[in-house]
Each structure stands twice: as structure tokens, then as C-alpha cells.
C-alpha positions in Angstrom: 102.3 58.7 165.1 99.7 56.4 167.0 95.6 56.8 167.1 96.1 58.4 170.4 99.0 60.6 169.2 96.9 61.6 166.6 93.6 62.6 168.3 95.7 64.8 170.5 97.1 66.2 167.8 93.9 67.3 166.2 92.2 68.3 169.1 95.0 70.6 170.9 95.0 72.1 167.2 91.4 72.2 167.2 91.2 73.9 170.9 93.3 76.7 169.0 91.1 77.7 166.7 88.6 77.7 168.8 89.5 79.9 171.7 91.3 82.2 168.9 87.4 82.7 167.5 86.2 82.7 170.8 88.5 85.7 171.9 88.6 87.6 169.0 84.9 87.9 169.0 85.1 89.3 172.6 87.8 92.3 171.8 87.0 95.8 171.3 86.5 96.4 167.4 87.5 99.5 165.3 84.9 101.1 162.9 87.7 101.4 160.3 87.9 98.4 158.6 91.5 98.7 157.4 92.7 99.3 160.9 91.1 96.5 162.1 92.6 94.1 159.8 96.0 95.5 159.4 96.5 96.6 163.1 94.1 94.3 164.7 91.8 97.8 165.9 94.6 98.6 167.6 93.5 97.1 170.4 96.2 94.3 171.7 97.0 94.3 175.4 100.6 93.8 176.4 100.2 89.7 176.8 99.0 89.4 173.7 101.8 91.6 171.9 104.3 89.8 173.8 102.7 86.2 173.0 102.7 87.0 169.0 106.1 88.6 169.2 107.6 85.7 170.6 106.1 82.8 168.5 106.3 84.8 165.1 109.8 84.6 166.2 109.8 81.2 167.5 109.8 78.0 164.4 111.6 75.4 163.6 114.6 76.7 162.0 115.2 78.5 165.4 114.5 74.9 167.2 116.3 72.6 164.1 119.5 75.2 163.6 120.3 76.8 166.7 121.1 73.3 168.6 122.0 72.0 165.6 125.2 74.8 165.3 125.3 74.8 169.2 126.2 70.9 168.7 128.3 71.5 165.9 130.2 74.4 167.6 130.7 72.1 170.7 130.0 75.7 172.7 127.2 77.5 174.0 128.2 80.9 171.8 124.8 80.2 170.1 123.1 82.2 173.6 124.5 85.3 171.4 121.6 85.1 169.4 118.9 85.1 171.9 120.6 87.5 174.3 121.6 90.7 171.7 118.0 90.0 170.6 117.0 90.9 174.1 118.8 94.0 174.1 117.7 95.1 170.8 114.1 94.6 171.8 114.5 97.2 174.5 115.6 99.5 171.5 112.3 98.9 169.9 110.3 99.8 173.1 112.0 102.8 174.0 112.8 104.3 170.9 111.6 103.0 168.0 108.2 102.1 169.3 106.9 105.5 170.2 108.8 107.1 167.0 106.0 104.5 165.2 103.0 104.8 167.4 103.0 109.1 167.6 102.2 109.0 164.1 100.2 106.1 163.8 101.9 104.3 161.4 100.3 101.0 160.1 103.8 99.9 158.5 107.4 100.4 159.9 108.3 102.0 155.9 105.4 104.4 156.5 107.8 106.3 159.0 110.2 106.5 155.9 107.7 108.0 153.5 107.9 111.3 156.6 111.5 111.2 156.8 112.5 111.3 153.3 109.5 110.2 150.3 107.3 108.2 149.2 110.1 106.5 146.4 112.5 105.6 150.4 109.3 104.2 151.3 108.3 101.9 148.1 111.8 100.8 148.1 112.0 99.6 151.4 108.3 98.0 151.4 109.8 96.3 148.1 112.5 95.0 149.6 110.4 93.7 152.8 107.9 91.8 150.4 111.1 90.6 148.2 112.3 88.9 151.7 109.3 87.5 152.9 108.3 85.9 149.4 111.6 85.2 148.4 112.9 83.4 151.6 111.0 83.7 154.9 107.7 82.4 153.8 108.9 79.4 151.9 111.8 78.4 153.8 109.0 78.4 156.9 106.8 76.0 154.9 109.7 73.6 154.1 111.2 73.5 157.7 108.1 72.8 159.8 107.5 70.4 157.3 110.4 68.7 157.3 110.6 69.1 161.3 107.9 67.5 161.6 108.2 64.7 158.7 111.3 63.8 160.5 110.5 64.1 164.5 107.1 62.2 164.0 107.8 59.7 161.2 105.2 61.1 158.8 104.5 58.6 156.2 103.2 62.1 153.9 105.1 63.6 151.0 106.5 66.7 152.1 104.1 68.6 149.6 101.5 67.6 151.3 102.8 68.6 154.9 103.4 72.0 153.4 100.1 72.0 151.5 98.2 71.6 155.0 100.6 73.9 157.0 100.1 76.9 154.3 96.4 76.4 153.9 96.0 76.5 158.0 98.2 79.3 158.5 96.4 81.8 155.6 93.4 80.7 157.4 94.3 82.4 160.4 95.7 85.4 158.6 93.9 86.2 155.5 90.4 86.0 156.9 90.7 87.1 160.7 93.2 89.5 160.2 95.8 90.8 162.7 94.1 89.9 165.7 93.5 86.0 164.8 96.7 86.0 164.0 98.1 87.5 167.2 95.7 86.0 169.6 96.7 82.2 168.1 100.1 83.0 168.4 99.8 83.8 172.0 97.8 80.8 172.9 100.3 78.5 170.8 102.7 80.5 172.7 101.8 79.2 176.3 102.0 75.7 175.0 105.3 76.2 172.8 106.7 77.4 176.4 105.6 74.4 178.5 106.9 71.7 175.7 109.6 73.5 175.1 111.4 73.6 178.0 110.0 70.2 179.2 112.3 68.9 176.6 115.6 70.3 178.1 114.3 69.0 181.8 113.5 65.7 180.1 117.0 65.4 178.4 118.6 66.0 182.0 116.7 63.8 183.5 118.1 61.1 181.0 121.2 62.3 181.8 121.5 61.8 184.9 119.9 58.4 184.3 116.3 59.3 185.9 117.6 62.6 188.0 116.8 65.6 186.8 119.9 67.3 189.5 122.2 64.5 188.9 122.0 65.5 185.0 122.5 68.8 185.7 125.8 67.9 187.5 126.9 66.0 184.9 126.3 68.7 182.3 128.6 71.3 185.0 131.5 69.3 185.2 131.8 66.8 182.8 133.2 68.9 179.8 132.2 72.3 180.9 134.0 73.8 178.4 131.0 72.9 175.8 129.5 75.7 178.5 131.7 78.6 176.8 129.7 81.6 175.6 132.8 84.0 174.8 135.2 82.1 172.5 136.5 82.0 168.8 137.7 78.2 169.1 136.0 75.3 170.1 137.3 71.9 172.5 138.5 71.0 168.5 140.4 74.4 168.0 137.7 74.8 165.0 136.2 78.7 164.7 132.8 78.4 166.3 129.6 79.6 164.5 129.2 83.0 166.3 133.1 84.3 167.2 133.1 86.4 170.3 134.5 89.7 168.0 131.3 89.4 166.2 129.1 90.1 169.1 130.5 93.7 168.5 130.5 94.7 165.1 127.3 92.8 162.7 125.3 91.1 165.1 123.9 93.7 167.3 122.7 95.9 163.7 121.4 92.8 162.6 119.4 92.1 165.6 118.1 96.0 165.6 117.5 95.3 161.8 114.9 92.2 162.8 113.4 93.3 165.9 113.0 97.4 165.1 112.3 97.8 162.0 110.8 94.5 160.7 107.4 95.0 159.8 106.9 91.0 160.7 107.5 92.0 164.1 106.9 95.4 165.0 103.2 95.1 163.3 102.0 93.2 166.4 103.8 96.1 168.8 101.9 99.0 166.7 98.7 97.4 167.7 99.1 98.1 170.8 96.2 99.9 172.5 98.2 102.2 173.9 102.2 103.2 174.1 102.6 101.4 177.8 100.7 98.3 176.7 103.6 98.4 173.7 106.1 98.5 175.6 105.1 96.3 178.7 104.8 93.8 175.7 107.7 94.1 173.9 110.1 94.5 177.3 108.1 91.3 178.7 109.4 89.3 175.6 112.9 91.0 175.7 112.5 89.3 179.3 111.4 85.8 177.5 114.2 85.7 175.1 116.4 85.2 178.3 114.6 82.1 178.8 115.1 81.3 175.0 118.6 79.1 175.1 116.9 76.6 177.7 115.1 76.1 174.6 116.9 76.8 171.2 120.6 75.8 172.8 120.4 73.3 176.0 119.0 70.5 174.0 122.2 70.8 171.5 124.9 70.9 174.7 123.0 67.7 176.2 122.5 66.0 173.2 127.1 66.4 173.3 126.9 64.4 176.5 123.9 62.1 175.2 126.0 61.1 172.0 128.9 60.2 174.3 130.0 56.9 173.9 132.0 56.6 176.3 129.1 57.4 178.5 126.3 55.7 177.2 127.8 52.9 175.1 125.6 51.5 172.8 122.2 53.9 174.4 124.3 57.0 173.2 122.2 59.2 171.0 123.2 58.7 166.9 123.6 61.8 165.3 124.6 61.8 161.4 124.2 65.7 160.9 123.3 68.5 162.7 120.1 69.2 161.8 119.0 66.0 163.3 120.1 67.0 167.2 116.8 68.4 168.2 114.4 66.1 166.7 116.8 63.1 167.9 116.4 64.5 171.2 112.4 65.0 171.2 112.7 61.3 169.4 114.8 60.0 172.8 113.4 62.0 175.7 109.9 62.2 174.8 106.8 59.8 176.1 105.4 57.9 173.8 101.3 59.9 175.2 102.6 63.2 174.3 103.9 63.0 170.9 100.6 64.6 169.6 100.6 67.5 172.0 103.8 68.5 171.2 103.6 67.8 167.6 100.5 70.2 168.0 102.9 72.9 169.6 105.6 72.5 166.6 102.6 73.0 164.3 101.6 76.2 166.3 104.6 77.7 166.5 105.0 77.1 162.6 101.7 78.5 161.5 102.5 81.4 163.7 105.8 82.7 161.2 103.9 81.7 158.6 100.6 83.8 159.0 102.9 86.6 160.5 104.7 87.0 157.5 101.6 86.4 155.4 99.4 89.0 157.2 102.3 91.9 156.6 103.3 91.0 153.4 99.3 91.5 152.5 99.5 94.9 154.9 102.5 96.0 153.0 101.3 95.4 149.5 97.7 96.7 150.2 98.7 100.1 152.0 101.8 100.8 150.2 101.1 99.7 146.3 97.4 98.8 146.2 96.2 102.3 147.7 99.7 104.5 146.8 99.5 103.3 142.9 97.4 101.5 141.4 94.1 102.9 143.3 94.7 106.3 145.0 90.7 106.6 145.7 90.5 103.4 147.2 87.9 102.4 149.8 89.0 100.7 153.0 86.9 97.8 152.0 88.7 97.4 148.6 91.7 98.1 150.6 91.1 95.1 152.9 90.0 92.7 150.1 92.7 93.5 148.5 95.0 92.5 151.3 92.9 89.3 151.2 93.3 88.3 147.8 97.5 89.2 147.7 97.6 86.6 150.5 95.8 83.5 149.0 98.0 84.3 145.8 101.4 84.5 148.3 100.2 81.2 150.1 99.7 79.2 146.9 102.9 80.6 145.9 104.9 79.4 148.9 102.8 76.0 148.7 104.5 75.5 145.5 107.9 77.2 146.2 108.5 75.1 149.2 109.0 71.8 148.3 111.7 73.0 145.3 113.9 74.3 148.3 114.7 70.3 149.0 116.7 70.4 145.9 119.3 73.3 147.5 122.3 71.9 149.3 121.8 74.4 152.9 118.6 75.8 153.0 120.1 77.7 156.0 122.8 79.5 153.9 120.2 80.3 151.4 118.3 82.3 153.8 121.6 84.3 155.1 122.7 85.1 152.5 119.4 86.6 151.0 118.4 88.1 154.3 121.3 90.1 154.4 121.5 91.2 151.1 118.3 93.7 151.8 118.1 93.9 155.6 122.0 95.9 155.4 120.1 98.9 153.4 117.2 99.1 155.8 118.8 98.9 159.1 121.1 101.5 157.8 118.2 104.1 156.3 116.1 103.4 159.7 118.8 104.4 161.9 119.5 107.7 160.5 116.2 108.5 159.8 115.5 108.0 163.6 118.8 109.8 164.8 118.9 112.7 162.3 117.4 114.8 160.6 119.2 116.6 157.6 119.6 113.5 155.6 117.6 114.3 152.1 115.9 111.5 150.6 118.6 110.8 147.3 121.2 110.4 150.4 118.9 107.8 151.6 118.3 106.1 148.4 122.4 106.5 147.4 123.1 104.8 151.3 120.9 102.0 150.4 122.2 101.1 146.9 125.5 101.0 148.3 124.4 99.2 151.2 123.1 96.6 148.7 125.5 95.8 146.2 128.6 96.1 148.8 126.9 93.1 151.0 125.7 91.3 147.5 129.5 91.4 146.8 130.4 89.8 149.9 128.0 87.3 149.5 129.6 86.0 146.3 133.1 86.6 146.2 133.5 86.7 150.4 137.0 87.5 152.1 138.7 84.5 153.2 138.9 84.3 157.1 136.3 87.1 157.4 133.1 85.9 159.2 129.9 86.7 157.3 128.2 89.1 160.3 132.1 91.2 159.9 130.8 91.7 156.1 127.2 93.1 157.5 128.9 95.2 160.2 131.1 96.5 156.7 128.8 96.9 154.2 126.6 98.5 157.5 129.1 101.6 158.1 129.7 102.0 154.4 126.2 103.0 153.7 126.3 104.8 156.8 128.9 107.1 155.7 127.4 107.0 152.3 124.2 108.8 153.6 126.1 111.4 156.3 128.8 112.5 153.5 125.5 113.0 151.2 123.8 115.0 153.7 126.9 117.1 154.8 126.8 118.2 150.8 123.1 118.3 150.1 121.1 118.5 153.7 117.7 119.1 154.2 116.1 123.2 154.2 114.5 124.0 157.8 111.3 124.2 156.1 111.9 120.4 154.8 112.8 119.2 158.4 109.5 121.2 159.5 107.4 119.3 157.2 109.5 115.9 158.0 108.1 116.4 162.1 104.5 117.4 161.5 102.3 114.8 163.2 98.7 113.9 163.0 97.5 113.3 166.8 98.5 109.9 167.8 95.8 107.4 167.6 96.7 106.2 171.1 97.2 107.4 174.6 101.0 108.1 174.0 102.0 108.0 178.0 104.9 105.8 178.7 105.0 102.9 181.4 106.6 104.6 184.3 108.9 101.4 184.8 110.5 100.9 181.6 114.0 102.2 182.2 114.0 100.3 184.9 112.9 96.9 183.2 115.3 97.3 180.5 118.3 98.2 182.8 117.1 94.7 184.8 117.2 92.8 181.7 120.9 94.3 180.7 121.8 93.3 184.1 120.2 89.8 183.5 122.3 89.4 180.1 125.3 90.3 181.4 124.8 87.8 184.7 124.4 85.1 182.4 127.1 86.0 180.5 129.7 86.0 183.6 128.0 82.9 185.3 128.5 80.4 182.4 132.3 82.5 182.0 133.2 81.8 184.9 131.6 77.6 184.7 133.2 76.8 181.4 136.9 78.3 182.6 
């Protein structure tokens, strides 16, 4: 990275921080000091939820993986990922999200703790925190920094990226709380958007050897088959990454799993000012995710005809391994002035995982642990400082954790495999503790444990043949049926379901937004337009 490269860098990363202070400052404040830190005074209007839901999402392993499987899988079937994400979303805004806000939950487990005990709810938070230290927060550390290592030739150890990264990112999120945290991923947001989907327009452009339209021809009907989105077999008659079957058994749970019940997610829904700002947010980025594949698969399918050397000769694109097809791309495509700015929007959209996962992890342990154990007479201060100190000692951790996950063989199979080991039980307990009522809280823990060990069986002695989101879709229904044979046997009195709905008022104004139904039954519509167009394309 030049002089010029570099000054850009620092100062778009600099403008950040800034205007984050700058609007934070400005926004309503709540007198209770734990709400304002956990749930940002609950006091987020619906661009900024949908800003931070979309870059906590949004990193480099979603940039890196998905066009690297989408060049691997010679097919577009990696769209899968962004579209049933769009349709889970509008789960979470119209059912999930009020079931959280009418009882002012600061935690998605805290809904638990009403359905069924305070034990459900531990367990859960537990296995939330286990994910996050064990796998999400490290594995985003090591990514960006390798992402960035690699796209920008950094002459720095990738320690050192990791160090800097991790000590930015707790920055944000252990000393301003949920609202820094939010309102920097929103503004990292706009810019992750603009260079993100320059990239895809540049690409064509090379393409089409200086036209943007003559690329996009080329990409139609040369090879459209690379277009598919419903398949099992590739061009190469090799089983693609996301089989169409699977679309209807794991991947949907999986997406409710991540975008419902995730408190790395649904925190920045929750602090909402009101129910209609909640859901104008979170149906807006159901909207976004749509735009998602220009991003997270277009760049793989181009970089197919870039590598072509039949096409290109000795300009085609080298590729070695998959995990090099975006940053090969940026590398190719990319002027020379702007390296800085978008290295600055790779950094953004790392930090923004990273202080999303650290900011719940800290809410989790504080509200759940810290004040349900080991001080039940805790103030909100203590509560909050608390929170503070948990996240400089899970930062340092994942500083240090990071750099070890070099020495794995696939990082990414490392954080499937561990992700679904504990996100099976919690989809599972969620779902029937939203849908019924008469489940008693040992059916709950019974459904989890089997939910647990059946997917941790899969994981190491799998089923030849048998794709991995089959063995979540499994291991899904058997703790399903677990729980509903429990609570057939043992349900829950009528004066235990009484006490399961009692409510405090809702801390917000709990009126819907009028439009949206409609929204959501626009987006389906979207989805499934998409779906037919590129159908109809690749055949």
C-alpha cells in the first residue's frame, strides 16, 4: 500500500470515529445506565438498526468464502444463503421481534428465563458466549486479518493485524456501548455498500474489455449455466456446495437460528425506539440482503470467466485456491487511488462483527451471570463495569486466540462445525417456546441435550452422501419431537402457563408499522423473481 493509499486509509477510518462520537453525542440518552449500554437507550431509529444489522453480518469470511465456494461450485447456488436469510428476517420482524420487545427483554435468552426457568436461560446464554469466544470472535480477527494481509500486501505479521483490529473494535464496543457500536456500523455500512458493489461493476467492466453492458452479455451467454441457482450438480457433474434439497430441510432453521434468535443480531433490533422502527429496520435489511449476491457471489461467477484462458490468454486471472477469488479480483479490478478507501471499508466492516459480538457477549455475561449469580444486589453501574471489564478480558483473549487458528487446515469447517453443534438446541428450544406453550422447562432442557449430542455425532462420525445442513435439519426434528413427546407426558399446569404470559408494560410504543405484511410479501415476491429469472437464464 502506497503513501496515498495509506493516508486514505487512516483518514476514512479516522472520519468514522469521528462522526460515530459526533452522533452518539446528539441521541436521546436513557437515565438507566444499563439500558443505555446494553440496548443503546433504546433509542435506534430504523436506519440505524438496519445499518448495524447488515454490517454485523457483513465480514470477510462472507466476502473471502461465499465467492470463493460460488467459484468452486461453478454455480450461482451460493444466492441460497442471502436469500433464505431474507426470508428469515421477515420472521424476526413479525414474530419474533414483538414476542422480545413486549417484555422488554435486553437478551434474546431472557425470553427463555419466562417460558421455562432461569437454568433454560443460563444454558442457552452459555452456549451463546461458548460460540462467540470459541469461534466467532477469533475466527473474525483471523480473517479480516488475513483478508486484508493478502488483498493489500501487508508487510505486518498477522499478530499484529489482529492486535490492531481487536484493539479498534473493543474501542468502539467496550467504552461507547451499543450505540457506538451500532451507529459505526451503519456509517461503515454506507461505504461497505458503495465499494462493494463497485467491485462487481468494475469486474464487468473488465470483462467486457472497458464495457460495463458488453460484460454483462458475456457473463449471460457465455456459459450461463455457472448462472444456476437450483441444482445438485455442477458444469463438472461435482455436488455443489448448497444442493437444491437442502434449501428445504437445514438451511431455512439455520437461518431462523442466526437471524431470530441470535443475540449478535437481534440486540441491535431490541433497541429499537419503538416496535415500527424495529421492524422498518429489520424488513429494510431483509430488503438489502437481496442486493447481497451482487456482492458476496457476482465477483466469484466473473472471476470463472476472468480465469478463462481461452478468453483472456496470458491476462486471465490466476487463481491457486478458492479463498483467493475475491481478493484476486479487488487485486485486478481495483485503481491503484482507491486501495486505501476500500481497504478502510474491509476494516469497517470487520470491526463491525467484531464489536457486535464483543458488546453481547459482555451484555450476556453481565445480565445473565454477573447480576443472576455472582451479585444478585448488583448496581447498574457495577453492572455496566462489569460488562466493560468481561470485554477487555474476551478481546485480549481473541488477540491471542487468533493467530493459532493459522495452524488449522479449514478455518471454515472449524466454524461449521462448532456453530452447529450449539445453534441445533437453541433454534429448536426458541421455536417452541414461541409456538407453544405446555412445554415444561426439563422438556426443554431434555430437547436441547439431545439436540446437542445428536448434531455432535454427525459432526464426527457423519453419514456418507448426507450433506451437513440434512444432519441440522435431523438432529433439528429430533429435539423437536424430544420436547413435544415430553410435554404431551409432563405439560405445563394453567397456573404455570399464567405465570409464563405475565408481562411488565413494554418499554416501547408497541404499535406495528401498518405496511409490514405488505413489505414482507414484496420481498417473498422479490426472492422468488430472482429465483425464476436466473432459472430460466442458466437453462
Amino acid at each position: 500500500m502506497d503513501n496515498f493509499a495509506l493516508l486514505s486509509f487512516l483518514l476514512a477510518t479516522a472520519a468514522v470515529a469521528f462522526f460515530t462520537y459526533t452522533i452518539v453525542q446528539r441521541m436521546k440518552k436513557s437515565d438507566n445506565p444499563t439500558e443505555e449500554y446494553f440496548t443503546g437507550g433504546r433509542a435506534l431509529t430504523w436506519p440505524i438498526v438496519a445499518g448495524s444489522l447488515l454490517l454485523t453480518n457483513l465480514s470477510t469470511e462472507q466476502l473471502v468464502g461465499l465467492n470463493g465456494d460460488v467459484f468452486g461450485d461453478k454455480a450461482l447456488v451460493g444466492v441460497a444463503w442471502e436469500a433464505l436469510a431474507a426470508f428469515a428476517m421477515i420472521v424476526t420482524a413479525l414474530i419474533f421481534l414483538p414476542t422480545y420487545l413486549a417484555s422488554g427483554f435486553t437478551t434474546t435468552p431472557a425470553f427463555l428465563e419466562k417460558r421455562f426457568d432461569k437454568t433454560t436461560r443460563s444454558m442457552v446464554s452459555g452456549l451463546f458466549l461458548f460460540g462467540y469466544v470459541t469461534v466467532l470472535l477469533p475466527v473474525v480477527l483471523y480473517t479480516g486479518s488475513l483478508a486484508l494481509k493478502g488483498m493489500f500486501d501487508l508487510e505486518f505479521p498477522i499478530w499484529m493485524i489482529a492486535a490492531t483490529i481487536g484493539v479498534l473494535g473493543s474501542s468502539y464496543a467496550i467504552f461507547g456501548g451499543l450505540k457506538s457500536v451500532a451507529v459505526s456500523d451503519t456509517l461503515n455500512g454506507i461505504g461497505l455498500l458503495i465499494g462493494g458493489l463497485a467491485i462487481p461493476a468494475l469486474a464487468l467492466a473488465k470483462l467486457g474489455d472497458g464495457s460495463f453492458f458488453e460484460g454483462l452479455s458475456t457473463l449471460f451467454n457465455s456459459k450461463p449455466e455457472y448462472l444456476a441457482v437450483l441444482t445438485q450438480t455442477n458444469v463438472d457433474e461435482k455436488v455443489v456446495s448448497v444442493p437444491w434439497p437442502t434449501l428445504l430441510t437445514g438451511m431455512m432453521f439455520i437461518q431462523v437460528f442466526y437471524w431470530s434468535t441470535n443475540q449478535v443480531i437481534v440486540q441491535r433490533a431490541m433497541a429499537a425506539k419503538s416496535l415500527a422502527e424495529g421492524q422498518k429496520g429489520v424488513l429494510f435489511a431483509s430488503a438489502m440482503k437481496l442486493v447481497g449476491p451482487i456482492m458476496l457471489c457476482l465477483p466469484g461467477i466473473i472471476a470463472l470467466h476472468l480465469a478463462d484462458i481461452n478468453m483472456f490468454g496470458e491476462n486471465a486471472l490466476v487463481i491457486t485456491k478458492q479463498d483467493q477469488v475475491y481478493g484476486a479480483v479487488v487485486k485486478h479490478v481495483l485503481p491503484s487511488w482507491s486501495i486505501g478507501l476500500f481497504a478502510a471499508v474491509l476494516l469497517g466492516s470487520i470491526l463491525s462483527s467484531f464489536n457486535s459480538a464483543l458488546n453481547s457477549a459482555s451484555t450476556l455475561f453481565s445480565l445473565q451471570f454477573y447480576k443472576g449469580y455472582l451479585n444478585t444486589q448488583a448496581t447498574d453501574d457495577e453492572i455496566v463495569n462489569t460488562g466493560k471489564r468481561f470485554g477487555m478480558a474476551l478481546a485480549l483473549a481473541s488477540i491471542i486466540i487468533a493467530p493459532l487458528l493459522a495452524q488449522m487446515e479449514s478455518i471454515f469447517t472449524y466454524l461449521q462445525k462448532v456453530n452447529g453443534i450449539y445453534s441445533v438446541p437453541i433454534i429448536a428450544i426458541f421455536l417452541l417456546g414461541i409456538f407453544t406453550k405446555h412445554i415444561p422447562a426439563i422438556g426443554a432442557k431434555v430437547g436441547m441435550a439431545v439436540g446437542f449430542l445428536l448434531y455432535a455425532y454427525f459432526v464426527f462420525f457423519p453419514i456418507e452422501n448426507l450433506h451437513w445442513l440434512h444432519m441440522y435439519f435431523i438432529s433439528f426434528t429430533w429435539s423437536i419431537m424430544v420436547m413435544l413427546f415430553i410435554g404431551y407426558l409432563y405439560p405445563k399446569s394453567e397456573a404455570e402457563i399464567a405465570a409464563s404470559e405475565e408481562r411488565e408494560p413494554a418499554p416501547v410504543d408497541m404499535t406495528p408499522w401498518k405496511h409490514a405484511k405488505n413489505a414482507s410479501y414484496a420481498i417473498m415476491a422479490s426472492t422468488v423473481g430472482i429465483y425464476l429469472i436466473l432459472s430460466m437464464i442458466s437453462n
